[in-house]
C-alpha positions in Angstrom: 94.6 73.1 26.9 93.1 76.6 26.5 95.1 79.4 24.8 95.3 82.1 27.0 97.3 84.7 24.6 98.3 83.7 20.9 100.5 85.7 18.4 100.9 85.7 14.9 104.0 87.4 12.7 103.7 90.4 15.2 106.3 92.8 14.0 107.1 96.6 15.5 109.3 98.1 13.4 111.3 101.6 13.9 113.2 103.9 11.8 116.1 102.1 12.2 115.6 98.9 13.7 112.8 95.9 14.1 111.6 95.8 17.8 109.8 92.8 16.8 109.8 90.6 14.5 107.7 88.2 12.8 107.3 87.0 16.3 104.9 83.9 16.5 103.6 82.1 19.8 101.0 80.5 21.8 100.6 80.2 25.5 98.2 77.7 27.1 96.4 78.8 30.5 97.8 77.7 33.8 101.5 78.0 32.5 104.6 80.4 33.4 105.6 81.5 30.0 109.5 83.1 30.2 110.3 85.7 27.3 114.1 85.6 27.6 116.6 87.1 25.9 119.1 90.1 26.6 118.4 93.5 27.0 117.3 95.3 23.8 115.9 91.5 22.4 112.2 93.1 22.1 111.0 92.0 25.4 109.3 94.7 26.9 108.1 96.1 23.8 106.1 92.7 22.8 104.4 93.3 26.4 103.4 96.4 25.6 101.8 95.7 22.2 99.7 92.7 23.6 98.7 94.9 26.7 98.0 97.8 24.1 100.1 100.2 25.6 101.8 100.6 21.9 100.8 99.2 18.4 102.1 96.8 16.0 103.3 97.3 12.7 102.0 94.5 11.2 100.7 91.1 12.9 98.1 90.4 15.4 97.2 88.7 18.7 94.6 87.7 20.8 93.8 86.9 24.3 91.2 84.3 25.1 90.7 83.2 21.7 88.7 86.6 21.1 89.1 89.7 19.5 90.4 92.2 22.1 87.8 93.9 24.1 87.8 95.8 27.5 86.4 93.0 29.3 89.1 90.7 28.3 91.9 93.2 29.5 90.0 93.5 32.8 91.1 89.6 33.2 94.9 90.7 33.0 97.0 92.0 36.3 100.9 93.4 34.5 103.3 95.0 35.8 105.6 96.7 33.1 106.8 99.4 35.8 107.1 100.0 39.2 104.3 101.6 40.4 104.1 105.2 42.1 103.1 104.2 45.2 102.9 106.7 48.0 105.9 106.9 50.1 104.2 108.2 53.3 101.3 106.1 52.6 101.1 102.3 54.6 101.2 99.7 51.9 97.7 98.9 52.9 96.3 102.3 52.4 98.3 102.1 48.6 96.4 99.3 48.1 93.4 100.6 49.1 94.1 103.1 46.2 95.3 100.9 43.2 91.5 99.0 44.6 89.8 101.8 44.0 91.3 103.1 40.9 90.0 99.0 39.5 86.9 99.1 41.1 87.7 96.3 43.3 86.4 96.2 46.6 88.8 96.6 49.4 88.2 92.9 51.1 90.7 92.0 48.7 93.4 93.6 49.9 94.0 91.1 52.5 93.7 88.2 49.8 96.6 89.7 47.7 98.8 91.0 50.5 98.8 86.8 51.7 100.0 85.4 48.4 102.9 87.9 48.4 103.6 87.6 52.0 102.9 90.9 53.3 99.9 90.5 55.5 102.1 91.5 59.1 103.7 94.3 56.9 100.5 96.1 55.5 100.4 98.3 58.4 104.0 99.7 57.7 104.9 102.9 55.3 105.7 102.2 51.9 109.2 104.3 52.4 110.0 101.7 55.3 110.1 98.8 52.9 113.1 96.8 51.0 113.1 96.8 47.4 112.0 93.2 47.3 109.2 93.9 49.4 108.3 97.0 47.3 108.3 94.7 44.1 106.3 92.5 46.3 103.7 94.9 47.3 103.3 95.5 43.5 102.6 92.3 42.3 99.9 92.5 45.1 98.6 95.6 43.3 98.7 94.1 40.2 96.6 91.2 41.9 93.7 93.1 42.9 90.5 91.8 41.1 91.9 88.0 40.8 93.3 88.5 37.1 93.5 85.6 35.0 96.6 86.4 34.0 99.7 88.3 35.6 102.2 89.6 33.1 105.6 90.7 34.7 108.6 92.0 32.6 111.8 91.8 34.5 110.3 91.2 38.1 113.9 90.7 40.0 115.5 93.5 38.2 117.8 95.3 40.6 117.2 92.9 43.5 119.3 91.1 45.7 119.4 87.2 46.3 116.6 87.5 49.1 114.6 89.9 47.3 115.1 87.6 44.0 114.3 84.3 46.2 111.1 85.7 47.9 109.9 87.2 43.9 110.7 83.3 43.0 108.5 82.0 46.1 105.4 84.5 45.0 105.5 83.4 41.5 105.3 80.2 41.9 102.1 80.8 44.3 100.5 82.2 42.4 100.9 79.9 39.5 99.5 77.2 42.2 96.2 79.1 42.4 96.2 79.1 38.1 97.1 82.5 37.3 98.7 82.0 34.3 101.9 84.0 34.2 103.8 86.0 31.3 107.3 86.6 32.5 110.0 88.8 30.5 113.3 88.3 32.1 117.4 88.2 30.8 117.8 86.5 33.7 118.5 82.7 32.9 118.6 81.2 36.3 115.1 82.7 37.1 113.3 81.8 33.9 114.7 78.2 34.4 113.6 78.3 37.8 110.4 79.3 37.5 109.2 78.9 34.0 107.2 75.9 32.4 107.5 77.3 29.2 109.9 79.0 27.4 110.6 81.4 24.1 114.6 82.7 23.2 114.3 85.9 21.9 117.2 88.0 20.4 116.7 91.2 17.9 113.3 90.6 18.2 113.1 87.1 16.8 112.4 84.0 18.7 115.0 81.6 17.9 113.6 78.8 20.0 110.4 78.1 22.2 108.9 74.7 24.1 108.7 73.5 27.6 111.5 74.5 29.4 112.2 70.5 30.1 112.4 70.0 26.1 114.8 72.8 25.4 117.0 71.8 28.2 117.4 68.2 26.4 120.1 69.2 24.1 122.9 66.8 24.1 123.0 63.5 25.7 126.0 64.6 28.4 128.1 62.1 30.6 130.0 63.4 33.5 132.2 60.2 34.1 135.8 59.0 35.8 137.6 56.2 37.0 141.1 56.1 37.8 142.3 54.3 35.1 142.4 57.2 33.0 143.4 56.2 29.9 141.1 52.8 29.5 138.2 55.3 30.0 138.8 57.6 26.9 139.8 54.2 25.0 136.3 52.3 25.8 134.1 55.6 25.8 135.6 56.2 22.1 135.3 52.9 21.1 130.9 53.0 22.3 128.8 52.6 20.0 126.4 55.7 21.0 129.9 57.6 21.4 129.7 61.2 20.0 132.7 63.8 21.5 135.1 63.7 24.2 136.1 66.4 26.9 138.2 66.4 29.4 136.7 68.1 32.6 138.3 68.8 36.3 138.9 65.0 37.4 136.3 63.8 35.1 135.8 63.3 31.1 132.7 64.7 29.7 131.2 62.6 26.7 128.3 63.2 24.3 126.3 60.6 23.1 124.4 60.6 20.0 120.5 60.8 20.7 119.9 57.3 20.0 121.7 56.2 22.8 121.0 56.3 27.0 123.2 56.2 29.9 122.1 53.2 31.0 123.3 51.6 28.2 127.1 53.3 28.1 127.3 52.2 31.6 126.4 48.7 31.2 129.0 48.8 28.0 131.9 50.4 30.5 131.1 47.7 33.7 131.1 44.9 31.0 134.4 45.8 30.0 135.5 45.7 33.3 136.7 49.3 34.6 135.6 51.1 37.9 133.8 54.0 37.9 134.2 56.8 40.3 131.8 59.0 39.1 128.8 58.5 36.6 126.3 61.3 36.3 123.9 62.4 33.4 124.3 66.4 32.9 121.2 68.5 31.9 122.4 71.2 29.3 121.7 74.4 31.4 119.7 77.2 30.0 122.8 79.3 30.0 124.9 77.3 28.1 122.0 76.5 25.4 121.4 80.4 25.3 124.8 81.1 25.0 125.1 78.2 22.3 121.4 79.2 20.7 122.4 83.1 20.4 125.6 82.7 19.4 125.4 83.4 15.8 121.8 85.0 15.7 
């Protein structure tokens, strides 16, 4: 695939503290790229070095497999902050604005307003609108000129559920349409949602980055039960593939090394002749690998 932003050792370093550090990625057009980690991790400050609104220290990136020029950044819709829209203004005639200000010619507007579902509500003052919608309406803005890339640091901050949902709905339209997208979020449940790739960040470092489906793997986990209790922990201890034991609710949770599958420790418990109430393989979620991943970092 094509690399639509690369980094190499990019370090920002303060009196008193790295922002960044050695901080080393690649992200290949058409995916949705989550920077997560908590507030403070160097997030936002890695967006604003590769959309030059600080420097580096030391290290270097590049977008498109170029060096940096004008033209390139012309190809990049972000949205660090919100935007100072006009409250009295209708969001149409704010776009109308942010249009101008690009050099984009206003037939966009209605282009921008569908993917963010806003077209009935362009009409409308900006004051009269929800926060979602506002967030909404700047994505839209942020849109104007059909960017190849849209970089968004902490899109659902401050949102409720509906505003978070309908930010979730938009992204994922526009990654339909192959904008690739650069999302900075603490949030876990949105980057797992949402994101095709991911990179843990904490103090500035990354600590782990891959498809979100690959970092998920972890452990092989084994939600299982029967009512015959005891024979359960006996035969799951005694499994070949067996790993750790943990007793869960109504049900056991067991870990099996790597090597083995679920298919196989079922096959071993219904040979050995015990009923099974419940049998289901359990993803790692990102929260518990981040919470496991940060820990000690």
């Amino acid at each position: 695939m094509d690399t639509i932003l690369k980094i190499d050792s990019l370090t920002k370093k303060y009196p008193s503290l790295f922002a960044v550090s050695q901080l080393s990625l690649s992200i290949d057009k058409g995916s949705v790229f989550g920077l997560l980690g908590p507030n403070g991790s160097g997030k936002t400050t890695t967006l604003g070095i590769i959309l030059g609104v600080t420097s580096a220290t030391s290290g270097n990136f590049s977008w498109f497999g170029k060096n940096n020029s004008s033209s390139d950044r012309k190809k990049i819709g972000a949205l660090l902050e919100t935007p100072n829209f006009y409250s009295y203004l209708s969001a149409k005639s704010n776009l109308k604005i942010s249009a101008k200000i690009k050099g984009v010619d206003y037939k966009d507007i209605d282009r921008v307003a569908e993917i963010v579902n806003l077209k009935d509500r362009l009409n409308d003052k900006f004051k009269t609108y929800s926060l979602g919608m506002k967030q909404r309406l700047a994505i839209a803005a942020a849109l104007l000129g059909k960017p190849e890339v849209l970089v968004l640091d902490e899109p659902t901050n401050g949102l409720d559920p509906q505003g978070i949902a309908e930010i979730r709905t938009v992204i994922q339209n526009i990654s339909k349409i192959g904008v690739t997208i650069i999302l900075a979020s603490h949030a876990l449940d949105e980057v797992e949602k949402v994101c095709s790739h991911v990179c843990v960040i904490k103090k500035g470092k990354s600590l782990i980055q891959g498809n979100v489906n690959d970092v998920l793997v972890g452990e092989n986990l084994i939600e299982v039960a029967s009512s015959e209790k005891e024979k359960l922990k006996e035969l799951a201890t005694t499994f070949s593939g067996f790993k750790t034991l943990k007793e869960e609710n109504y049900y056991l949770l067991v870990t099996l090394q790597d090597s083995s599958s679920s298919i196989e420790f079922s096959k071993y418990l219904i040979t050995n002749n015990i009923i099974i109430t419940h049998f289901v393989k359990r993803t790692k979620s990102l929260e518990e690998f981040f919470l496991e991943t940060t820990k000690d970092a």
